[in-house]
MIKE-492189 format. One line per 10 residues: number of its first residue (from 1); their letters; for each residue x, y, z of C-alpha. Coordinates in nm, 3 decimals. Each point is the difference from the previous one (the first is absolute). Example, Ala and Ser with C-alpha at 12.3 -4.5 7.8 and 13.67 -1.06 7.14 Angstrom:
<lovos>
1 = as = 1.230:-0.450:0.780; 0.137:0.344:-0.066
</lovos>
This chain:
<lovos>
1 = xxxxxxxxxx = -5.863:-1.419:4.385; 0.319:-0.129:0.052; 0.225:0.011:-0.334; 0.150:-0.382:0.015; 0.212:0.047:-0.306; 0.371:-0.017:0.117; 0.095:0.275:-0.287; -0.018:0.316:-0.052; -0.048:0.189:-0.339; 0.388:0.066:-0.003
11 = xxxxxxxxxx = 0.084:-0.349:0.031; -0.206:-0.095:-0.273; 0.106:0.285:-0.239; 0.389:0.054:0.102; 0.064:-0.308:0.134; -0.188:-0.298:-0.169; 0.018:0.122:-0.346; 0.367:0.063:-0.046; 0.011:-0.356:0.186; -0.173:-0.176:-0.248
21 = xxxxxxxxxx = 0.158:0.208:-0.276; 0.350:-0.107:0.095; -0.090:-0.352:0.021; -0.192:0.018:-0.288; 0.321:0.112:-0.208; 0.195:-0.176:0.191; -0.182:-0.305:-0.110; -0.035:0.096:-0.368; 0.400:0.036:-0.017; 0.080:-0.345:0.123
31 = xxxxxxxxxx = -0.292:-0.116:-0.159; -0.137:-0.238:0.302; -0.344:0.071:-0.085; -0.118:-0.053:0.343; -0.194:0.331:0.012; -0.179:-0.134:-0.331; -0.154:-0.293:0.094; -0.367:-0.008:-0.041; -0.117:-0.137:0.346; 0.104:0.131:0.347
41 = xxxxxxxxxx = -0.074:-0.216:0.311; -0.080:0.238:0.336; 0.357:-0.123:0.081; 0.158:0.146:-0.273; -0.223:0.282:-0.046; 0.107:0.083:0.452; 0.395:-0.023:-0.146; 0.005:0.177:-0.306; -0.219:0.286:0.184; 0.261:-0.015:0.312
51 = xxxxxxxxxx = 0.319:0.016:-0.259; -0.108:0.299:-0.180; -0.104:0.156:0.352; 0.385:-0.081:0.116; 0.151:0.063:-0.348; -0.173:0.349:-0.042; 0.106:0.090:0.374; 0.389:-0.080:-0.150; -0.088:0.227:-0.316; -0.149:0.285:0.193
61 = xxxxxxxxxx = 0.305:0.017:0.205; 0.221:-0.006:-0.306; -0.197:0.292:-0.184; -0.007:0.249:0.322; 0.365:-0.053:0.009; 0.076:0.033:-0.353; -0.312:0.304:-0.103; -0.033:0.203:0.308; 0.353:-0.063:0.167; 0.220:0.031:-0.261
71 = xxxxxxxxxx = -0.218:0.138:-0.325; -0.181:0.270:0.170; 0.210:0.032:0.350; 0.298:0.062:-0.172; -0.019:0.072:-0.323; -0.353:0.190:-0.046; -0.054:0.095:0.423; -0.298:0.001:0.135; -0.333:0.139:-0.102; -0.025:0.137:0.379
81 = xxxxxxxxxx = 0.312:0.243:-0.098; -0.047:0.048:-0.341; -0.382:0.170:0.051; 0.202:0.216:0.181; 0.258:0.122:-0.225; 0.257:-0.198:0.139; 0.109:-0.242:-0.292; 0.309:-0.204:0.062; -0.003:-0.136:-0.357; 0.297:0.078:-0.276
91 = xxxxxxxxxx = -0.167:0.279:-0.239; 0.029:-0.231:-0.304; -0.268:-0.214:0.157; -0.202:0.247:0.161; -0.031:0.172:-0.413; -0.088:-0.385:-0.100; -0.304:0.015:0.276; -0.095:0.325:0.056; -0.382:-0.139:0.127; 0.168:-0.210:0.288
101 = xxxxxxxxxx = 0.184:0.327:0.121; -0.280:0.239:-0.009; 0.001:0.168:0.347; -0.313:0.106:0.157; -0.076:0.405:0.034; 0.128:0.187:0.172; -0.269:0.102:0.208; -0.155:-0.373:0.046; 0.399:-0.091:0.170; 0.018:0.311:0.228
111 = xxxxxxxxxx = -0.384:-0.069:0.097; 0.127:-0.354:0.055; 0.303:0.100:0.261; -0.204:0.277:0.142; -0.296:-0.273:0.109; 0.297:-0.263:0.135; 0.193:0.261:0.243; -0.244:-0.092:0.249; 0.158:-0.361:-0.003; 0.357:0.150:-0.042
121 = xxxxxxxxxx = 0.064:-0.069:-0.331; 0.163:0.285:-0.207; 0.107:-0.159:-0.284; -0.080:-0.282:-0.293; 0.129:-0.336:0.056; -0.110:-0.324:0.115; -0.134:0.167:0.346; -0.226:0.207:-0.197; -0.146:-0.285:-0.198; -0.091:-0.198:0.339
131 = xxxxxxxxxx = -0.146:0.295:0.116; -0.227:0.055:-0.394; -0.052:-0.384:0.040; -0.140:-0.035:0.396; -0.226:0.293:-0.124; -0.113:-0.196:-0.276; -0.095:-0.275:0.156; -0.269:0.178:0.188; -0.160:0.056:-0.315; -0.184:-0.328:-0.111
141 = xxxxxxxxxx = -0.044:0.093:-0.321; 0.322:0.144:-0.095; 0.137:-0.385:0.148; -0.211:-0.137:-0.228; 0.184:0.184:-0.258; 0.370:-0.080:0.143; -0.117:-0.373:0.041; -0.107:-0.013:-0.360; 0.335:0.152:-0.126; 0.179:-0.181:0.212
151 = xxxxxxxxxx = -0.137:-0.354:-0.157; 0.021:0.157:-0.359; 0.418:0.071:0.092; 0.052:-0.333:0.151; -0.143:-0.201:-0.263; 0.185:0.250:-0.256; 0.351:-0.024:0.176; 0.045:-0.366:0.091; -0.204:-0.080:-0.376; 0.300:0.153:-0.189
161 = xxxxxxxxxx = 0.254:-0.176:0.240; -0.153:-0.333:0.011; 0.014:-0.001:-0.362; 0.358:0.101:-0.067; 0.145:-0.233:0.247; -0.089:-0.293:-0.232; 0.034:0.158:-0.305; 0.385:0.091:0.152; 0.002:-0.362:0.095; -0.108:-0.122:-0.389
171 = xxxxxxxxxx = 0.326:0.229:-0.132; 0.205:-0.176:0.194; -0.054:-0.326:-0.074; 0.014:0.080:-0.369; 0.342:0.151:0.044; 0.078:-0.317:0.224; -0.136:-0.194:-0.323; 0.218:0.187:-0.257; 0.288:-0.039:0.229; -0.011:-0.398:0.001
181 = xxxxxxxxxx = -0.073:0.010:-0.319; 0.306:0.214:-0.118; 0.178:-0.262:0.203; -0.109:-0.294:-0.165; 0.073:0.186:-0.318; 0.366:0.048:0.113; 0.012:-0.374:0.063; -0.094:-0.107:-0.308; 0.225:0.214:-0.162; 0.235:-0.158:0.248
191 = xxxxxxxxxx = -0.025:-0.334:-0.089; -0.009:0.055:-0.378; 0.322:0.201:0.010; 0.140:-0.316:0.139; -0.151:-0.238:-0.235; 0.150:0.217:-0.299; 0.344:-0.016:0.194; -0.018:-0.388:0.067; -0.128:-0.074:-0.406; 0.360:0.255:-0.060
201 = x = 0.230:-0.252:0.146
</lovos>
């Protein structure tokens, strides 16, 4: 039968979830309330669904640049170098996570090279991983596997960014409050400075 559902599992678990989750937040900081209400017409229900959908495609984008670009591509490197005893990582934090730098054995990596010659791949890198990764695909059961990691990372990576990008939002409009308020303080001040001056004359 023909699957009619326009999503897939990674939509609903990477995408639609940090969606809602950023709205959500976003909605509890400037305390609209108009995720809270109690009833939803289909109208509504179609729009808020189509927001988070957009939203989470915008946070997804934001946490592959700032975890895997930046975090892991150049600070940690790459698990497909690091199983391979090639971390590119300072040694302060590779002694703070020793799990993420484990390399694989020996044997396993040479075994690993020796079966990819055939494709003309001598070395780890990202060509090696396409070549681990078409292999794997022929395997329906290890796909299963990938597929099910690969929701589990999604929904864990844009998760943690969807909520921080409110929560940096929050801080800043308390530090926008304090400031306006130090300034009406300062005016105050101000203009009982000058009332003490005029009451001197």
């Amino acid at each position: 039968m023909e699957n009619k559902i326009p999503f897939t599992s990674y939509d609903f678990w990477a995408y639609l979830s940090a969606g809602f989750l950023f709205l959500f937040i976003a909605d509890l900081v400037a305390g609209t309330g108009l995720l809270a209400r109690d009833r939803w017409t289909v109208v509504q229900g179609v729009v808020a669904v189509s927001a988070a959908y957009a939203v989470g495609q915008l946070v997804a984008s934001l946490s592959s640049l700032v975890f895997e670009r930046l975090l892991v591509g150049k600070l940690l490197g790459y698990p497909r170098n690091v199983l391979f005893g090639q971390p590119r990582a300072w040694r302060w934090v590779r002694a703070l996570m020793p799990g993420y730098f484990s390399a694989l054995p020996d044997q396993t990596r040479q075994a690993t090279l020796d079966k990819c010659k055939g494709t003309g791949i001598t070395s780890p890198g990202e060509g090696l991983f396409w070549a681990a990764f078409a292999n794997a695909r022929a395997t329906p059961s290890v796909m299963s596997r990938l597929d099910y990691f690969l929701n589990l990372y999604g929904f864990c990576r844009n998760t943690a960014h969807a909520g921080a990008l409110p929560r940096g939002d929050l801080l800043e409009i308390k530090a926008t409050d304090a400031l306006e308020k130090q300034k009406i303080a300062v005016a105050e001040n101000t203009v009982k400075i000058s009332l003490i001056s005029l009451a001197q004359l």
